[in-house]
Backbone as a printed PyTorch tensor [residue, N CA C, xyz], in Angstrom:
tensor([[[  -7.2560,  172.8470, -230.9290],
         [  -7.9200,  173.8650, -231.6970],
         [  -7.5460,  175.2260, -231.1570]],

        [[  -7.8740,  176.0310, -231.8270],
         [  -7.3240,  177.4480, -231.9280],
         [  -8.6450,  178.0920, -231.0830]],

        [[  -8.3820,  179.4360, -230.1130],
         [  -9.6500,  180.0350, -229.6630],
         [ -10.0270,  180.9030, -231.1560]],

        [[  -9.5720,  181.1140, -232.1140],
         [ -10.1470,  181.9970, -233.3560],
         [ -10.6350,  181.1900, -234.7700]],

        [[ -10.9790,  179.6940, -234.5820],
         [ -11.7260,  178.6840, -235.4890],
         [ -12.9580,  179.1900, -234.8840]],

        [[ -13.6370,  179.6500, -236.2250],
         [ -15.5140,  179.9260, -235.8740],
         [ -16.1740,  178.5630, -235.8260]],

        [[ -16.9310,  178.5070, -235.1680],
         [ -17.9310,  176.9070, -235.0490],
         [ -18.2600,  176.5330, -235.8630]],

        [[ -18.6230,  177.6120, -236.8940],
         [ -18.7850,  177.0770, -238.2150],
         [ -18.2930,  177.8790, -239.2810]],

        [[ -18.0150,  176.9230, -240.4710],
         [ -17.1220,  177.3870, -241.9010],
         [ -17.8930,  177.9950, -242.2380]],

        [[ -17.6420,  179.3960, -242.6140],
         [ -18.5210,  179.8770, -244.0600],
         [ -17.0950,  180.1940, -245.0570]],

        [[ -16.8960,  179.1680, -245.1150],
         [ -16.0470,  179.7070, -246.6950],
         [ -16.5790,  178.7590, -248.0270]],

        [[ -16.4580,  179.1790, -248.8810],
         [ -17.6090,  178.3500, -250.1270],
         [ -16.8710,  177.2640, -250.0860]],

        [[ -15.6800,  176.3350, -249.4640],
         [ -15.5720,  175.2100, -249.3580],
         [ -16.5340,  174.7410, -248.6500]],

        [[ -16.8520,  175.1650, -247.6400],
         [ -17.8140,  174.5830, -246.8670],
         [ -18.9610,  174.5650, -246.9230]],

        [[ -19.2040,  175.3950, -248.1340],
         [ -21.2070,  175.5110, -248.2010],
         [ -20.9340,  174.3120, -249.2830]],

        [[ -20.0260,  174.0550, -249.8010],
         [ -19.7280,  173.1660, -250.9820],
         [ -20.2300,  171.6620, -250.3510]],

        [[ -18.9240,  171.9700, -249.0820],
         [ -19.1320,  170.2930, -248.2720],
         [ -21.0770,  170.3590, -247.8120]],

        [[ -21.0420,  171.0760, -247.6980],
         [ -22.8660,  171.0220, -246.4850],
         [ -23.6720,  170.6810, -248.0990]],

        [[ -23.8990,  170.8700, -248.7550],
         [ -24.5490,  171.1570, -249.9160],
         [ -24.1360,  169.7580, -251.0700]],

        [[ -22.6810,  169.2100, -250.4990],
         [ -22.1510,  167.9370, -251.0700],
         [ -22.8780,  166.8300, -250.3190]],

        [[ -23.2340,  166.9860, -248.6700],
         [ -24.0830,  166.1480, -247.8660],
         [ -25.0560,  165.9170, -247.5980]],

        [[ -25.7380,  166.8090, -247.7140],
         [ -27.2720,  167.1120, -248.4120],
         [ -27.4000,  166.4930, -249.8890]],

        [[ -26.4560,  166.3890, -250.5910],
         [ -27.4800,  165.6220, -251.7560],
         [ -26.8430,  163.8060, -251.7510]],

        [[ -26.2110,  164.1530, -250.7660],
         [ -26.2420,  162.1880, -250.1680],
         [ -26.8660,  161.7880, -249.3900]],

        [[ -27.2340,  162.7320, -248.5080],
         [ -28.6700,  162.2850, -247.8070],
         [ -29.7090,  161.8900, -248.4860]],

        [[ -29.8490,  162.8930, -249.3200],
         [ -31.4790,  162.5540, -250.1300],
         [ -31.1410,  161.4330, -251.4010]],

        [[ -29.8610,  161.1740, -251.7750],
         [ -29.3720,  159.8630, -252.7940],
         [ -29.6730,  159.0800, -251.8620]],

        [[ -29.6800,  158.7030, -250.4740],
         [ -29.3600,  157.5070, -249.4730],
         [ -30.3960,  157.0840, -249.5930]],

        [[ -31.6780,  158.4710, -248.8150],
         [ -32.9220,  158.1920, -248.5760],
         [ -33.6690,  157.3730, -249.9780]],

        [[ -33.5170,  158.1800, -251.3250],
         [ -34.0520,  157.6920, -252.9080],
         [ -33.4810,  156.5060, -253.1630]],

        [[ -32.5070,  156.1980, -252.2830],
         [ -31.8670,  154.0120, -252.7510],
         [ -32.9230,  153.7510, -251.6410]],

        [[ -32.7490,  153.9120, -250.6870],
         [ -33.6500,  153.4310, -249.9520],
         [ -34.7610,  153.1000, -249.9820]],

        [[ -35.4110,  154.1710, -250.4180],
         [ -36.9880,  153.8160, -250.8250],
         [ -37.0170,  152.8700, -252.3050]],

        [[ -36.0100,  152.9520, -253.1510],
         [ -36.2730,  151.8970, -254.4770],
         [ -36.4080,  150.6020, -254.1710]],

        [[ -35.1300,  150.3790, -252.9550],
         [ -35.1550,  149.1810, -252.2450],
         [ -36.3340,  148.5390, -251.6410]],

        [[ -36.6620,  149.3360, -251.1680],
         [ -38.4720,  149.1210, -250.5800],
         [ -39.2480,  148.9530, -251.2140]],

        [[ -39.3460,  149.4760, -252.3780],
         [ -40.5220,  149.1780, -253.3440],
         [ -40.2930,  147.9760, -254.3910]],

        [[ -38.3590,  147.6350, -254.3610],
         [ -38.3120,  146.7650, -255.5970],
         [ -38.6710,  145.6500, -255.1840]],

        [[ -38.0580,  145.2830, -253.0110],
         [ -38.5220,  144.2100, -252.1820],
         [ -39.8960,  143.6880, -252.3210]],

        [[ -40.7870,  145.1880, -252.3130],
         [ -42.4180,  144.9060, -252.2230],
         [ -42.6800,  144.5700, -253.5680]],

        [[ -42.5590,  145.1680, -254.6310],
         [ -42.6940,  144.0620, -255.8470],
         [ -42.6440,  143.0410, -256.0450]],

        [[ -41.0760,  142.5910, -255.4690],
         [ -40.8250,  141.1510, -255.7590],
         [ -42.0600,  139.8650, -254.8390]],

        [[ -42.2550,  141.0650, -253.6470],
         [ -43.2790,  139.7320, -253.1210],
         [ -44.8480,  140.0760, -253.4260]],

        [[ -45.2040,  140.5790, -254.5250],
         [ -46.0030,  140.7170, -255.5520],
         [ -46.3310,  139.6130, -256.7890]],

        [[ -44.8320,  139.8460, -257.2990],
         [ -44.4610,  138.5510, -258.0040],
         [ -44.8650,  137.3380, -257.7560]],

        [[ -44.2610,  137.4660, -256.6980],
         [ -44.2080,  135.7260, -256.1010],
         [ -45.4960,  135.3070, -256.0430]],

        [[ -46.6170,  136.2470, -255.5000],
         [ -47.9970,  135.6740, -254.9340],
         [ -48.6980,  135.4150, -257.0940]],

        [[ -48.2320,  136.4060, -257.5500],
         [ -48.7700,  136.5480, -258.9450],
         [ -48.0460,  135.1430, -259.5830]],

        [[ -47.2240,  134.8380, -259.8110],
         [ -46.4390,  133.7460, -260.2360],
         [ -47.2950,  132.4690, -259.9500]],

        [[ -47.4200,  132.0080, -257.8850],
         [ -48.5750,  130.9150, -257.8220],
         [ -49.6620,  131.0850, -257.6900]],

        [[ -50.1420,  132.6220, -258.5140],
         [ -51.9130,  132.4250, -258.1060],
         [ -52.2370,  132.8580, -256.7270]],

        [[ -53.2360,  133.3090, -256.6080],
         [ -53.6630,  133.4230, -254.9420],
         [ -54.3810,  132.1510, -254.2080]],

        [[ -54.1860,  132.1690, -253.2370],
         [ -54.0860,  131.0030, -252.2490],
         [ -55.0630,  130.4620, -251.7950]],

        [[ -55.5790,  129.7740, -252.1310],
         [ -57.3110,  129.1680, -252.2600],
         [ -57.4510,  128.4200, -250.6600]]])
């Protein structure tokens, strides 16, 4: 590396990239949580399907 690369980009490529990773974070986190809730459904189902457990 060069001593005259700033630590960080500000050129609108780079607010592009930061701003491109930020909305895959929060896509990751929003699969994530569907996943969680579609899991917890399904074992919803299941108890609804045989009735509750006498």
């Amino acid at each position: 590396m060069t001593d005259d690369t700033p630590s960080r980009k500000t050129t609108p490529e780079a607010t592009r990239e930061e701003r491109l990773a930020a909305a895959l974070r929060a896509n990751l986190t929003r699969r994530k949580a569907q996943v969680r809730a579609r899991s917890a459904g399904d074992q919803n189902n299941e108890t609804a399907e045989t009735g509750p457990e006498e």
